[in-house]
Every structure is written in structure tokens, then in C-alpha cells.
C-alpha positions as CSV (number, residue, x, y, z in Angstrom):
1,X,0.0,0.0,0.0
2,X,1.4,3.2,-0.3
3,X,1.3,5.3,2.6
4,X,1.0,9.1,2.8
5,X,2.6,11.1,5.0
6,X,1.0,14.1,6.5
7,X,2.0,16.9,8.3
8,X,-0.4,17.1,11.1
9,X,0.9,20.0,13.0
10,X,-0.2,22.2,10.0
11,X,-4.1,20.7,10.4
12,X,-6.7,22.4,12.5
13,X,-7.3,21.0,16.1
14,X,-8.7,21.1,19.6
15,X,-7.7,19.7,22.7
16,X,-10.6,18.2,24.4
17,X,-9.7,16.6,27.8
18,X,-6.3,16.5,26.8
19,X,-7.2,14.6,23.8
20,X,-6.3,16.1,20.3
21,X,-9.1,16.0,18.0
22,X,-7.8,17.1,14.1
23,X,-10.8,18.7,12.2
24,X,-13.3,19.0,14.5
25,X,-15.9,20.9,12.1
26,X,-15.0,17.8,9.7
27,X,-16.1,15.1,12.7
28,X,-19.3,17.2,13.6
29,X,-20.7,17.8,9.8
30,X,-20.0,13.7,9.1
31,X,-21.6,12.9,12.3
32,X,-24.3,14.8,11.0
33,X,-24.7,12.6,8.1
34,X,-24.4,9.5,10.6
35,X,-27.5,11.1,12.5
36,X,-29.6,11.1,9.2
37,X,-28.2,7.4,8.2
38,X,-30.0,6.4,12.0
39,X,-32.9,7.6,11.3
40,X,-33.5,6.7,7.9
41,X,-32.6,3.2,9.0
42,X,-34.9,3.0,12.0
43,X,-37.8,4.4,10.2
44,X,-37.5,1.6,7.2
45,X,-37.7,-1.4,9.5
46,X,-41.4,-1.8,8.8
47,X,-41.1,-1.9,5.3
48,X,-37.5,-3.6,5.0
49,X,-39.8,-7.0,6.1
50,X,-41.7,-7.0,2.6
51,X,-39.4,-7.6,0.1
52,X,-35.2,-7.7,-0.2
53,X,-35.3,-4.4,-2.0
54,X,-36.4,-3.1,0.4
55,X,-33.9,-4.5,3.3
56,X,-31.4,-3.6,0.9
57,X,-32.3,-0.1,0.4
58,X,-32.6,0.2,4.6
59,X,-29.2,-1.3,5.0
60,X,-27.5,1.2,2.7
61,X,-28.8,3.5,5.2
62,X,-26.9,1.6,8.2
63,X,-23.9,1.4,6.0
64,X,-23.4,4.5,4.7
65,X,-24.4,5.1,8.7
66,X,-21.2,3.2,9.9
67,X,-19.0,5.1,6.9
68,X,-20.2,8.3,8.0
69,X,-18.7,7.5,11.7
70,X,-15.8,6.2,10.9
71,X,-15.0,8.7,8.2
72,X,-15.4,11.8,11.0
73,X,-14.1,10.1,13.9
74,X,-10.9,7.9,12.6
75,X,-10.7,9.4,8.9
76,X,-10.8,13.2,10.1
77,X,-10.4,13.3,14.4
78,X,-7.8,10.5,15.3
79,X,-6.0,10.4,11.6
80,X,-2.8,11.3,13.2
81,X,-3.7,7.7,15.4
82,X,-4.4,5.5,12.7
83,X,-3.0,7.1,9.4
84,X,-4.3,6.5,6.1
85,X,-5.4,3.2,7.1
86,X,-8.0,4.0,9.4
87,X,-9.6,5.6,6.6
88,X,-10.0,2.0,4.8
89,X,-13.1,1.0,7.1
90,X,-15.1,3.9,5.7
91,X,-14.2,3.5,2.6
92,X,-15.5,-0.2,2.3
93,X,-18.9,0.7,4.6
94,X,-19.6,3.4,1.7
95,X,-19.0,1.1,-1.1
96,X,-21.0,-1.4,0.3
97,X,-23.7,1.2,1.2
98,X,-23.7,2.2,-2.8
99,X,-23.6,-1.4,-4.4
100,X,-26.2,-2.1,-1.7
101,X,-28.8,0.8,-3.2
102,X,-27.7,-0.6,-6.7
103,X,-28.5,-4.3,-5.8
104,X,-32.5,-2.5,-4.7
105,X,-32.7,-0.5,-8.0
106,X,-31.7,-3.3,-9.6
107,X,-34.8,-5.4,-8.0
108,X,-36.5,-1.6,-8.7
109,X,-35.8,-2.4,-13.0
110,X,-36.1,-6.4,-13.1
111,X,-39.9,-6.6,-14.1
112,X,-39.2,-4.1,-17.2
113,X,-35.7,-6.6,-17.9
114,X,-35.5,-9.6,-19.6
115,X,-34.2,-12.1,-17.2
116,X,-30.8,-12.9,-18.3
117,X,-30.5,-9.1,-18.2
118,X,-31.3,-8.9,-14.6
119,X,-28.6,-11.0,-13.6
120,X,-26.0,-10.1,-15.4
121,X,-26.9,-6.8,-13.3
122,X,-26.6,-8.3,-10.2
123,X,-23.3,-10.0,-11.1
124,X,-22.0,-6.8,-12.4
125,X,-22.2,-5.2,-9.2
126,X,-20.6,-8.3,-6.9
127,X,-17.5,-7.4,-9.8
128,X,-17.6,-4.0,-9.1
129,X,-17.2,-3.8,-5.6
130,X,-14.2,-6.4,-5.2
131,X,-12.3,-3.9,-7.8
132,X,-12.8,-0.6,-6.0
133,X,-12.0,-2.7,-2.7
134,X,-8.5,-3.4,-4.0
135,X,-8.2,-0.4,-5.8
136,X,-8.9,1.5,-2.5
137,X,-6.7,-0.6,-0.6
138,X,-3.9,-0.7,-3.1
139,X,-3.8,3.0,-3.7
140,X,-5.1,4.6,-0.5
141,X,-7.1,7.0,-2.2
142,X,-10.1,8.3,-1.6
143,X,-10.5,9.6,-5.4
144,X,-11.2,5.6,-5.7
145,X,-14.0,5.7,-3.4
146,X,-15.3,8.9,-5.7
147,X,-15.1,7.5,-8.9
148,X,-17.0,4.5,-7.4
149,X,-19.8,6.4,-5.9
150,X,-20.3,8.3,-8.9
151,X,-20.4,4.2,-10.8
152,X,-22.4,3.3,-8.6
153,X,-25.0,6.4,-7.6
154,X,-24.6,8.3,-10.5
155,X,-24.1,6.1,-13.8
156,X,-26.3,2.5,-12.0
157,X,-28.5,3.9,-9.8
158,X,-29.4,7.4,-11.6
159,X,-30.5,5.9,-14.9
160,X,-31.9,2.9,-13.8
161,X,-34.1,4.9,-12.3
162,X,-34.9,7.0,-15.3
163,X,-35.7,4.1,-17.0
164,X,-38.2,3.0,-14.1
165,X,-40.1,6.5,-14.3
166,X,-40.3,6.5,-17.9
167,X,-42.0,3.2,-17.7
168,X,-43.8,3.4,-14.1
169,X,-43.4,7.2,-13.4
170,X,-42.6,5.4,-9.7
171,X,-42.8,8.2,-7.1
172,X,-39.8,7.0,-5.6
173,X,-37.9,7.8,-8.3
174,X,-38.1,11.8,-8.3
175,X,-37.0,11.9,-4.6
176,X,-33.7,9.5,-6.1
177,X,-33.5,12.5,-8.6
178,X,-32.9,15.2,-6.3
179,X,-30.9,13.3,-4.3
180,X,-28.4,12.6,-7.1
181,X,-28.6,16.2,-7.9
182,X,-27.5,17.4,-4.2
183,X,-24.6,14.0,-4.8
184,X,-23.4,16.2,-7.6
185,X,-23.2,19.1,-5.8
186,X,-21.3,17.6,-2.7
187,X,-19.3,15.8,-5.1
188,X,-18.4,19.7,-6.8
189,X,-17.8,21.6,-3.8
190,X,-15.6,18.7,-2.7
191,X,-13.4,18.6,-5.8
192,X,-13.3,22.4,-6.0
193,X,-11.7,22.6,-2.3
194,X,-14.3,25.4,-1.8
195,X,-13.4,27.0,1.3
196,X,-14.0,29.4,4.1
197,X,-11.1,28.7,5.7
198,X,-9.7,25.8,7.8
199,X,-12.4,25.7,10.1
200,X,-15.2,25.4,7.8
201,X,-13.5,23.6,5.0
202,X,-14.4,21.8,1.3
203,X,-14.9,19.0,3.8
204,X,-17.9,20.4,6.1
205,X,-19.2,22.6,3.0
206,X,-19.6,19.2,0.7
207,X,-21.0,17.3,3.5
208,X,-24.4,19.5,4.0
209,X,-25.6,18.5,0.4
210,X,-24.8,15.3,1.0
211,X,-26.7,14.9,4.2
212,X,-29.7,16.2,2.3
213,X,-29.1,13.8,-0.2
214,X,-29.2,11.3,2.0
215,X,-32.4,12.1,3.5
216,X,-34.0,12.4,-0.1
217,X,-32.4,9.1,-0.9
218,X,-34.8,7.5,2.6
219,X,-37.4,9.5,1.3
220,X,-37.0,7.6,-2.3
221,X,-36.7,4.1,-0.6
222,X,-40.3,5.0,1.8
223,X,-41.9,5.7,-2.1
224,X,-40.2,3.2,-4.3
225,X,-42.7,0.4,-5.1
226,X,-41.7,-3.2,-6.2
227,X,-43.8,-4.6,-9.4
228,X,-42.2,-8.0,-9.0
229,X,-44.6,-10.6,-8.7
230,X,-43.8,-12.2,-5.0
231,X,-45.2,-8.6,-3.9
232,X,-48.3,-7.3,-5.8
233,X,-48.3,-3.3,-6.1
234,X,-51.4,-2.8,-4.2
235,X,-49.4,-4.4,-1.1
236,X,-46.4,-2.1,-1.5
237,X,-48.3,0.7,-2.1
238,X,-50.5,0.1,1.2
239,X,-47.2,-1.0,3.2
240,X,-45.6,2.5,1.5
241,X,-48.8,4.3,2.9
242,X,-48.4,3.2,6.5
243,X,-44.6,5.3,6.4
């Protein structure tokens, strides 16, 4: 792997308790995101029973719940602790949180599919994530972890989606929309290094779109409806209803 070495006297920090914390406003605006992960995930237990798509979509939640964490907390606060390598963890709960909404769009497109087409979907997806997991390992990078999210959110989930609402006009589908348009704009701010300084950084700026993504992204899984046929319409509607 090849390790990078950062200066961390030159990154902002507090002292709390005699502990050193490096980017506090980082750890606070990912723990943010964590806080909407938990509650998205809580609140699509119900519905999570009726169908895997559904338990899917919820677990991306808990996921991208557990990346959020350890992102703020080992990848931002205690990265002079664990180096680059605490990062890692993150990076593979936020993979697995994105092939895990991918695996419930792809359940989302299989009734307009042809069969064979449906799995090579699914299989598609198992390959991606055991690339980006080596490729993030092997290069340490979190630009891996980007170009997979934007695979995997943007490209997969995106225009699956389209596809679905052209067919179904699914009302699931619009909230996925917005989300992926508030993804973009994290995704811009973050690559821009749009800053207000040190203390409320590309980092913190980037993650308040992408905490309203997220929430739009649990308001898409409450609406999405599965037409497969071990789960008629009217059920998911009615189930969709109750949330």
C-alpha cells in the first residue's frame, strides 16, 4: 500500500480533555450525516420485512451510517492515530452502502428486464465492488472511493431509475432525482476545495448537500414500489402508505 505522510501540525485541532481531535468541524458535519443514516434506517424497519429491496435499500442506510462515523471520527479526528489506514473501514462501509442501493434499483428495473439481463446486473455489481475494494486498498485513495460512488450512484442507480419513471413514473424515483442532484453538488464543492477557511472547509461545506441527499435518498426508498410478482403493487403501495 502506499502510505501518505501528512504533516499534522499544520491541520486544525482542539484539545478536548487532553485529547487532540484534528478537524473538529469535519467530525461534527460527518456525524451529522451518521445522525440522518440512523434515522433513515430506524424508520424503514417496517417496510424492510416485505421484500429484499427493500432490506437492501434500509441497510444502505446503516452502511453509509457506519462510513459516515468512521469517516469523521478515525478518517478526520484520530487520523494522526491510525494514518491513512484508518480511513479503509469507511471507505468499504460506503462502497458497500452504494452497491447495496444498486442491488434495490436493480430489484427496482427487473420486471421491465428480460431475465438474463437482470442477472448479469446483479453480477455486475458483486465485480464492481471487489475492484474498488482493491483499488482502494492498493492506492489509498479516496478519489477511488469517488469515482466509485459516482459508478455506482450516479451512472447505476441514476438511470436505472430514469428508466423505471419513464416506464412506471414510480414516485420513488423523483425523490432519487434530487438526491443525485445534491450528490453532484457535494461531489463539486468537494473537488473544488471550496473553502472558508480551515475551520469550515471543502470537507464540512460538501457534506451538507450530501446529508440532504441522504435524507432524499430515505425519502426515495419510503416511495419506491416493487412490481415484482412475489409482492403485488397494491401491497407495497399500502405498506408504502403506512410510512
Amino acid at each position: 500500500m502506499n502510505e501518505v505522510h501528512i504533516d499534522f501540525s499544520k491541520v486544525h485541532q482542539i484539545k478536548l480533555f487532553g485529547i487532540t481531535i484534528l478537524e473538529p468541524s469535519s467530525v461534527l458535519s460527518s456525524l451529522m450525516m451518521t445522525l440522518v443514516c440512523i434515522y433513515a434506517f430506524v424508520h424503514l424497519n417496517k417496510l424492510a420485512r416485505k421484500h429484499r429491496m427493500y432490506t437492501q435499500l434500509q441497510y444502505f442506510f446503516l452502511f453509509m451510517g457506519i462510513a459516515t462515523a468512521i469517516g469523521g471520527i478515525l478518517g478526520h479526528g484520530f487520523l494522526y492515530v491510525t494514518g491513512m489506514r484508518g480511513k479503509i473501514p469507511g471507505w468499504f462501509a460506503s462502497m458497500i452502502a452504494v452497491a447495496l442501493f444498486e442491488r434495490a434499483a436493480i430489484w427496482h428495473i427487473k420486471p421491465l428486464l428480460h431475465q438474463n439481463i437482470g442477472k448479469v446486473l446483479g453480477w455486475l455489481n458483486y465485480l464492481e465492488l471487489l475492484i474498488f475494494f482493491a483499488l482502494a486498498f492498493i492506492t489509498l485513495n479516496f478519489v477511488v472511493v469517488e469515482i466509485h460512488a459516482f459508478y455506482g450512484l450516479f451512472l447505476m442507480l441514476f438511470l436505472i431509475e430514469v428508466y423505471v419513471y419513464r416506464h412506471r413514473k414510480d414516485p420513488g424515483s423523483r425523490y432519487i432525482f434530487i438526491a443525485t442532484f445534491l450528490g453532484a453538488v457535494s461531489a463539486g464543492c468537494h473537488a473544488l476545495k471550496f473553502s472558508f477557511g480551515p475551520w469550515f472547509n471543502y470537507n464540512d461545506i460538501s457534506h451538507i448537500p450530501m446529508a440532504l441527499s441522504i435524507w432524499f435518498y430515505y425519502q426515495g426508498a419510503r416511495h419506491m414500489t416493487f412490481y415484482g410478482e412475489d409482492l403485488n403493487v397494491e401491497k407495497a403501495e399500502e405498506v408504502i402508505e403506512q410510512h
